[in-house]
C-alpha positions, 0 to 999 in steps of 0.5 A: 473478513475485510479484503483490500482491493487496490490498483496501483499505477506509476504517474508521470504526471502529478499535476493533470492526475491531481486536476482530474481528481479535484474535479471529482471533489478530492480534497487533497490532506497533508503528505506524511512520512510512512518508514515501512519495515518488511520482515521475512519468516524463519519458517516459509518464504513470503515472496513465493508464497506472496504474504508479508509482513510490516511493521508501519511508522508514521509520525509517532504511531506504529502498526504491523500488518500482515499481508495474504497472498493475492486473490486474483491475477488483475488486481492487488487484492488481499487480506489484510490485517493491521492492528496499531500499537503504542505510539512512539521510537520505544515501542517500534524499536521493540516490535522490531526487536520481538520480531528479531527474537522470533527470529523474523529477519528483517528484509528492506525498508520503504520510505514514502511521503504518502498524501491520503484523500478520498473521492466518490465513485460509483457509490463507492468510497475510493481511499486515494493516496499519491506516494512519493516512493524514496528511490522509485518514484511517483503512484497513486493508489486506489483501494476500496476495502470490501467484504466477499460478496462486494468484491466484483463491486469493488474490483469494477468501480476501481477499473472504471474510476482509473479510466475515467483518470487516464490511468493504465498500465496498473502495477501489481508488484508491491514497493518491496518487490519494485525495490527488491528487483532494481539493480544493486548498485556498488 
């Protein structure tokens, strides 16, 4: 079973995090647009229960992922399970109508322009991404997928690598949840 481990933190400044990390050898890729939908369960609440459910675009391909609660009170790690499908407006327009038919409701919708890389640290590989999130603000995420025994490993070489970059203060909330919280506004 594959665990996402993650740490999540709020950055004021893009620049001198992105020197540091080319000073590891991160390469910076292309930004892409991810449209995230969340979805909430006709039978149990996902925010009680701390799972969700998402249906993920980018470009034209689409995935839907669950999210398992989290497995420590430090990090964001979890059990996550993605599976892409059909590429295409249709195809996610019918996920989303499937999921409606199932009587799943939909909840809000994350947009972000998400620049993936990776940097190595401590003999492991660091998936980087610095989100631009509509309406929240700058992140930067790093996430290493480990099995079980490997987690300690995983949680320890990410704890090390954002004090190496300066970063502190991690955020364990999700997008949804940051959203969700903010203040409606009329």
């Amino acid at each position: 079973m594959a665990i996402e481990v993650e740490q999540k933190y709020r950055i004021d400044d893009l620049p001198a995090l992105e020197n540091r990390l080319a000073a590891l050898g991160m390469v910076p890729r292309d930004s892409v647009l991810q449209v995230d939908a969340y979805y909430s369960h006709p039978g149990r609440d996902f925010a009680s229960t701390d799972e969700a459910l998402r249906l993920r675009r980018v470009g034209e391909h689409n995935y839907i992922t669950y999210k398992g609660p989290k497995l420590d009170t430090t990090t964001k790690t979890r059990r996550e399970i993605e599976i892409a499908f059909a590429s295409g407006t249709q195809p996610a327009d019918e996920m989303a109508e499937l999921l409606q038919a199932l009587t799943f409701t939909p909840v809000a919708e994350v947009l972000k322009h998400r620049m993936h890389s990776t940097v190595r640290w401590q003999n492991w590989q660091v998936e980087v991404a610095l989100d631009e999130v509509a309406i929240l603000g700058r992140f930067v995420e790093l996430e290493i997928i480990a099995t079980q025994a490997e987690l300690d490993g995983a949680k320890d070489c990410l704890a090390s690598l954002a004090k190496h970059l300066g970063l502190a203060n991690a955020e364990r909330r999700s997008y949804l949840e940051l959203l969700l919280e903010r203040p409606q506004t009329t």
